[in-house]
Backbone as JSON, one array per atom type, in Angstrom:
{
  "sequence": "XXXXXXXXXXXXXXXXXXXXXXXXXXXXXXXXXXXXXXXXXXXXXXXXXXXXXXXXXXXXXXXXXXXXXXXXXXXXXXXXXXXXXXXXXXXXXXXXXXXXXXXXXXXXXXXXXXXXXXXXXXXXXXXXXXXXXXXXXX",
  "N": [[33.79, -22.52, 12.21], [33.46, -19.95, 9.48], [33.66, -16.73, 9.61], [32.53, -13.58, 8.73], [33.69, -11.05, 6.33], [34.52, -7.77, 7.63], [33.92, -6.19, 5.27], [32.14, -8.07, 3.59], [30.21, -8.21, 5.35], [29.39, -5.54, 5.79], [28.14, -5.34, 2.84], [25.85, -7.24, 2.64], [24.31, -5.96, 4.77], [23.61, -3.71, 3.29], [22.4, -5.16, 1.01], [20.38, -5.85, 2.26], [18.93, -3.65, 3.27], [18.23, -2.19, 1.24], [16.76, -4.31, -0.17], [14.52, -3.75, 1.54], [13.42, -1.57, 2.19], [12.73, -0.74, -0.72], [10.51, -2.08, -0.93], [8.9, -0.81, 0.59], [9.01, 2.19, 0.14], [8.1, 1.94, -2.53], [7.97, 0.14, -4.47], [9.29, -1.76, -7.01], [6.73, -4.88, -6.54], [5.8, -7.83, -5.69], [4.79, -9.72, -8.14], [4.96, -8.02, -10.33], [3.89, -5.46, -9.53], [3.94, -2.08, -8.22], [4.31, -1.83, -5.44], [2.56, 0.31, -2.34], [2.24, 1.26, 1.02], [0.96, 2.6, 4.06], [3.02, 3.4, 5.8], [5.11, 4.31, 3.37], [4.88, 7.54, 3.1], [5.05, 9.77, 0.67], [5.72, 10.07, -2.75], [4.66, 8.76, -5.26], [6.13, 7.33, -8.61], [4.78, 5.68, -11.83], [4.84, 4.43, -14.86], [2.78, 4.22, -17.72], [0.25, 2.21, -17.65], [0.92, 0.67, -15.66], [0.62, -1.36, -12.95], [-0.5, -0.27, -9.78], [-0.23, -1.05, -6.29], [-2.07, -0.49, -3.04], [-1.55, -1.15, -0.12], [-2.98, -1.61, 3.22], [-3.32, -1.32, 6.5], [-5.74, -2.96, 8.47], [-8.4, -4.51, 10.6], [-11.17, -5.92, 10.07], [-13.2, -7.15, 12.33], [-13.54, -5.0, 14.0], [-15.09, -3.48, 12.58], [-14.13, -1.52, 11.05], [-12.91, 0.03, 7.84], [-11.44, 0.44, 4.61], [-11.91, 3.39, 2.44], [-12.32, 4.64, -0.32], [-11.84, 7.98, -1.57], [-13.48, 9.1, -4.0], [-12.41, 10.39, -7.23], [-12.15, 13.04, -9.63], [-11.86, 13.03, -13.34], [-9.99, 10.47, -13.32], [-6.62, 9.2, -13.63], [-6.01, 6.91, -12.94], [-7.32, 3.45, -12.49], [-9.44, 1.54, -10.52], [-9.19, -1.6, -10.1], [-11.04, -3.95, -9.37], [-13.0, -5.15, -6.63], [-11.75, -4.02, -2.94], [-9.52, -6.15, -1.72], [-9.14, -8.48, 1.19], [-7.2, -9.33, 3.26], [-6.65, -11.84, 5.76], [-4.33, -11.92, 9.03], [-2.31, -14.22, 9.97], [-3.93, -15.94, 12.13], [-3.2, -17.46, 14.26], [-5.14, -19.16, 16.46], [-6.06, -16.81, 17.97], [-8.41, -14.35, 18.19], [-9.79, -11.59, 16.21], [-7.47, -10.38, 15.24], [-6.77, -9.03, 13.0], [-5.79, -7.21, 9.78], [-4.92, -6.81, 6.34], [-5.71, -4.66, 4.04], [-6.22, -4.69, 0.2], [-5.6, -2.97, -2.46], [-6.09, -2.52, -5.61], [-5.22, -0.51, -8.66], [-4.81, 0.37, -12.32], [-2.75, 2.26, -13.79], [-3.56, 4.06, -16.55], [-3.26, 6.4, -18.26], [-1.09, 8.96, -18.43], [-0.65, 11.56, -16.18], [-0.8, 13.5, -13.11], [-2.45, 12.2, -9.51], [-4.08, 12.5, -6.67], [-4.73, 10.22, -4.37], [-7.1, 9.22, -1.98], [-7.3, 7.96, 0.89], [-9.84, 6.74, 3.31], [-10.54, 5.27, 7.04], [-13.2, 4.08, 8.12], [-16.05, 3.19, 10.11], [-18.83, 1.9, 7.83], [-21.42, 2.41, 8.83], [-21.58, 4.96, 10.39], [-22.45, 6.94, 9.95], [-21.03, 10.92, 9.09], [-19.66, 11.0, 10.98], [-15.85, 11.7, 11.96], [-13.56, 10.34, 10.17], [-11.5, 7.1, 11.32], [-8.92, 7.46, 10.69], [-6.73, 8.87, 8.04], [-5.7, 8.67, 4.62], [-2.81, 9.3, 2.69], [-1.5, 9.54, -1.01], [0.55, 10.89, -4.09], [-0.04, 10.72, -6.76], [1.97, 10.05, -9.82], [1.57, 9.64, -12.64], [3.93, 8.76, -15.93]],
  "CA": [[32.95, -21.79, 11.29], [34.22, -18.93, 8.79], [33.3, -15.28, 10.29], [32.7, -12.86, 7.45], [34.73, -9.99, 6.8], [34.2, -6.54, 7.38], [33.44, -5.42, 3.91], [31.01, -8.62, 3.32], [29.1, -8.3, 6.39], [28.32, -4.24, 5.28], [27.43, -5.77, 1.63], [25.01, -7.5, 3.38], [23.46, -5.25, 5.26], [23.37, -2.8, 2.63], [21.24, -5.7, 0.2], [18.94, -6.2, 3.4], [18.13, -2.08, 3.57], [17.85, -2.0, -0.36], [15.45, -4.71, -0.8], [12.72, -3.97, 3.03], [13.18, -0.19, 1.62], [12.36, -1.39, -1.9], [8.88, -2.16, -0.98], [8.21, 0.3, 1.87], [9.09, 3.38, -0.88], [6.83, 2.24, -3.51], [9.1, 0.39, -5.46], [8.77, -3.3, -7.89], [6.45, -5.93, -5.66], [5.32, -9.46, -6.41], [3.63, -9.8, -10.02], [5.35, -6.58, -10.79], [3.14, -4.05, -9.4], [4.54, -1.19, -7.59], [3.26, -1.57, -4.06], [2.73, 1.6, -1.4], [1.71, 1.33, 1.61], [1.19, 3.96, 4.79], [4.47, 3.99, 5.99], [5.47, 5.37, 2.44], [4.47, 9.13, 2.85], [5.45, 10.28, -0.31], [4.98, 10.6, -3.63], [4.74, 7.42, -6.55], [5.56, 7.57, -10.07], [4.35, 4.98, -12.57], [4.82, 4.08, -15.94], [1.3, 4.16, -18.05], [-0.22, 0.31, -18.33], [1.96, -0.62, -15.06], [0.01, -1.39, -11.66], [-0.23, 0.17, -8.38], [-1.03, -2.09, -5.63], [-2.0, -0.27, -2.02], [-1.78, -2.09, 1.01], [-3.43, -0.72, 4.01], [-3.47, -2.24, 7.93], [-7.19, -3.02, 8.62], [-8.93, -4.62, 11.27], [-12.54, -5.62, 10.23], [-13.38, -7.52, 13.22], [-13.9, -3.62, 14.73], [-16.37, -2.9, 11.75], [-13.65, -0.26, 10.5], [-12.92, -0.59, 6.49], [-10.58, 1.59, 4.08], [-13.19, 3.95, 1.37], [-11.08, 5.13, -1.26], [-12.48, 8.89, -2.14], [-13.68, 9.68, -5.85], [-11.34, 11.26, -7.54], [-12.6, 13.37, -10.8], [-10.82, 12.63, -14.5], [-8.64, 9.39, -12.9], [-5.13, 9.11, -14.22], [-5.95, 5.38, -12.01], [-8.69, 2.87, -12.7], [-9.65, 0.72, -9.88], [-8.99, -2.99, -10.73], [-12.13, -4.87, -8.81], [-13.59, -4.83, -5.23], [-10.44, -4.18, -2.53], [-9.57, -7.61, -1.25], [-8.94, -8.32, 2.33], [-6.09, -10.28, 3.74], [-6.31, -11.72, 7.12], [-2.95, -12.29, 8.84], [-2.72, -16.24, 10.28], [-4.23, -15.84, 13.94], [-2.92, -18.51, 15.5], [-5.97, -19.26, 17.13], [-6.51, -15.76, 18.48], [-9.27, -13.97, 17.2], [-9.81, -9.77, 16.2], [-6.02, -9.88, 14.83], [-6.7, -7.96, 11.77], [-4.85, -7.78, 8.24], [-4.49, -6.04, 5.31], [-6.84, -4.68, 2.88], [-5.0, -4.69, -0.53], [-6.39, -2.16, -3.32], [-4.82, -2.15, -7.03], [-5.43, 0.36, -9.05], [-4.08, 0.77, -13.42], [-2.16, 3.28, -14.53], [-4.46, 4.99, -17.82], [-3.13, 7.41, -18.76], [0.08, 9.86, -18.09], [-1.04, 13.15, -15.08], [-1.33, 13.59, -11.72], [-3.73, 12.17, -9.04], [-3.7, 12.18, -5.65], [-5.49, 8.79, -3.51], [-7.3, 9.13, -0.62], [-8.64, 6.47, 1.91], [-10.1, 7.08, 4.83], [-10.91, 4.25, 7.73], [-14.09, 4.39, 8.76], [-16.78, 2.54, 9.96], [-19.93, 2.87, 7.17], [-22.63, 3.47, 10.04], [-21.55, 6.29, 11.33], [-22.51, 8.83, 9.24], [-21.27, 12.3, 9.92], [-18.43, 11.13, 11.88], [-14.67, 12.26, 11.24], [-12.73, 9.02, 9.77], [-10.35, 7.18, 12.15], [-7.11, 7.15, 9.91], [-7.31, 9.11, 6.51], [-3.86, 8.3, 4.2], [-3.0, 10.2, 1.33], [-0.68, 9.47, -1.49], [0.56, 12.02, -4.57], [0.72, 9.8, -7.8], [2.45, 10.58, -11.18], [1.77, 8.31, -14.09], [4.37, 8.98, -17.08]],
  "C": [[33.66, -20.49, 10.9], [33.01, -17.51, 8.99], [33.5, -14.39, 8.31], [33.11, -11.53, 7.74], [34.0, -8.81, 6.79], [32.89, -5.9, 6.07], [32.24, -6.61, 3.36], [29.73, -8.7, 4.26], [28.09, -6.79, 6.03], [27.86, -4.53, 3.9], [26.2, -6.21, 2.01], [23.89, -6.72, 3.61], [22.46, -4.16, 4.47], [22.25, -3.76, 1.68], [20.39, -5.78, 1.04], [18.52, -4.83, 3.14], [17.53, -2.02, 2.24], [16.87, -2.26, -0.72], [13.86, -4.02, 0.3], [13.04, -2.68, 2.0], [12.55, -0.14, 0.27], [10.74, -1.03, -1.96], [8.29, -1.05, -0.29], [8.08, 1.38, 0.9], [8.6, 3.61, -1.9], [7.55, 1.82, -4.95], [8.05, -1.38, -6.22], [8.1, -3.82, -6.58], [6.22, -7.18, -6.4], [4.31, -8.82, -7.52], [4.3, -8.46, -10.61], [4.8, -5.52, -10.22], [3.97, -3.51, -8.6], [3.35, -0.99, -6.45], [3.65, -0.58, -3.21], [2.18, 1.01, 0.12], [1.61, 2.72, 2.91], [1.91, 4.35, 5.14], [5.41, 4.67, 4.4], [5.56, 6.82, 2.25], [5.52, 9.82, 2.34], [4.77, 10.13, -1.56], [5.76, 9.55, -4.66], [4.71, 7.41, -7.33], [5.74, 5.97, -10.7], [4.84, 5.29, -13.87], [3.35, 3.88, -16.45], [1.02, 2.82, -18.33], [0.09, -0.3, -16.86], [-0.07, -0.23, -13.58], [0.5, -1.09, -10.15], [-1.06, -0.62, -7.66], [-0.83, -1.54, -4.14], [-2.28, -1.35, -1.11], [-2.07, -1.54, 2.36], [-3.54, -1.88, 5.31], [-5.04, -1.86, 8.56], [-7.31, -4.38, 10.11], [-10.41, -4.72, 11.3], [-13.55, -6.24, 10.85], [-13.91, -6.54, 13.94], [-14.73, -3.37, 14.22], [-15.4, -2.14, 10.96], [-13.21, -0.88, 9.08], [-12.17, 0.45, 6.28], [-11.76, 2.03, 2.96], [-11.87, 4.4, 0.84], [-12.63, 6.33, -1.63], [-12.58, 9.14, -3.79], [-12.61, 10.87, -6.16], [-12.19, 11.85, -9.13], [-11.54, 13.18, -12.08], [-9.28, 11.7, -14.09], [-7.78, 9.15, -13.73], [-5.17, 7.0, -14.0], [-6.7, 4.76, -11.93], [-8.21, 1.89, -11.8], [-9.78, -0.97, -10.65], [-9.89, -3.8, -9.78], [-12.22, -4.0, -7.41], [-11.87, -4.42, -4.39], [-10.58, -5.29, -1.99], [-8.66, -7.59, 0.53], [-8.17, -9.64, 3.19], [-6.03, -10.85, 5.02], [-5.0, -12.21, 7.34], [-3.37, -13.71, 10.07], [-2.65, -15.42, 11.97], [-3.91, -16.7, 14.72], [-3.77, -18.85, 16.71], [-6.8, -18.22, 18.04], [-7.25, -14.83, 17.32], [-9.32, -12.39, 17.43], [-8.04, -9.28, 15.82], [-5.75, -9.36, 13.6], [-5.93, -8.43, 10.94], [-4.73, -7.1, 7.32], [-5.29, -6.08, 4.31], [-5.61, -4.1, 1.25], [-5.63, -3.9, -1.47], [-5.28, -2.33, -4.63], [-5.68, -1.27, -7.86], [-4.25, 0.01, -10.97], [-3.47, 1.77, -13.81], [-2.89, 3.65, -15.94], [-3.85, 5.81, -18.49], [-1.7, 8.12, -17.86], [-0.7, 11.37, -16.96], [-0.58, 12.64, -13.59], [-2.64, 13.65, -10.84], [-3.26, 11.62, -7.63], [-5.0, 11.29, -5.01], [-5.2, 9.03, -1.98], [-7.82, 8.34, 0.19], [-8.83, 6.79, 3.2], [-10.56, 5.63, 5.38], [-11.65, 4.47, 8.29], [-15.12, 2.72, 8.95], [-18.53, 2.85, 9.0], [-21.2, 2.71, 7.81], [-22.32, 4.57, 10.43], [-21.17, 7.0, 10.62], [-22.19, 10.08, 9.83], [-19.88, 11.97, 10.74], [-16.99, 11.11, 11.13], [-14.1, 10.29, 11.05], [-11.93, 8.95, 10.92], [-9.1, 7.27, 11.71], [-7.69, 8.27, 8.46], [-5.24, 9.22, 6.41], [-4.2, 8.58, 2.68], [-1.87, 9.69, 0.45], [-0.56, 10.58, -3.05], [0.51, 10.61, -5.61], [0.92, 10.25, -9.14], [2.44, 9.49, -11.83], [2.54, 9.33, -15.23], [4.01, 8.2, -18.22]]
}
């Protein structure tokens, strides 16, 4: 079997960091949208028309959910309910998944998206997670 050289093995590596970083940073995803998620902490610019698609690590087996806070004069129109992904349990149950939120681009400003994880009984109590992102639509 033929060993690869030096300089194709760091080509490599370098398309593997490019594309996982890709997504993690808030970059093209499937269907086009520009997906974020929490390991991103930073700041997302858009194109006006395009779609932002958050992805958040949930667990609603616990009761706990993601709320997205009102935002006043949105730059970002919510695109339906958020939809909720479980990941394949392999027969084990309470293994959580991913709540997926998309959001439109409207208009050209700045608006920053907040979600907190809470459970909605327990009024009054501090969120368990809150995740912030900055977003710039051009």
């Amino acid at each position: 079997m033929r060993q690869w050289s030096p300089v194709l093995r760091c080509a490599a590596v370098v398309a593997l960091f490019v594309t996982t970083h890709g997504v993690v940073a808030g970059q093209a995803g499937a269907g086009g949208a520009t997906v974020i998620t929490e390991q991103t902490h930073g700041d997302v610019s858009l194109k006006a028309g395009a779609v932002l698609e958050v992805r958040l690590e949930a667990n609603h087996t616990t009761g706990y959910s993601w709320v997205a806070t009102p935002v006043a004069n949105p730059v970002l129109m919510r695109q339906g309910a958020a939809k909720y992904e479980e990941r394949a349990a392999g027969g084990k149950a309470g293994v959580g998944g991913v709540e997926v939120w998309r959001f439109k681009a409207v208009k050209a400003g700045k608006q920053g998206l907040q979600f907190e994880y809470r459970r909605p009984w327990e009024k009054g109590s501090p969120p368990a997670k809150v995740v912030t992102f900055a977003v710039t639509v051009e």
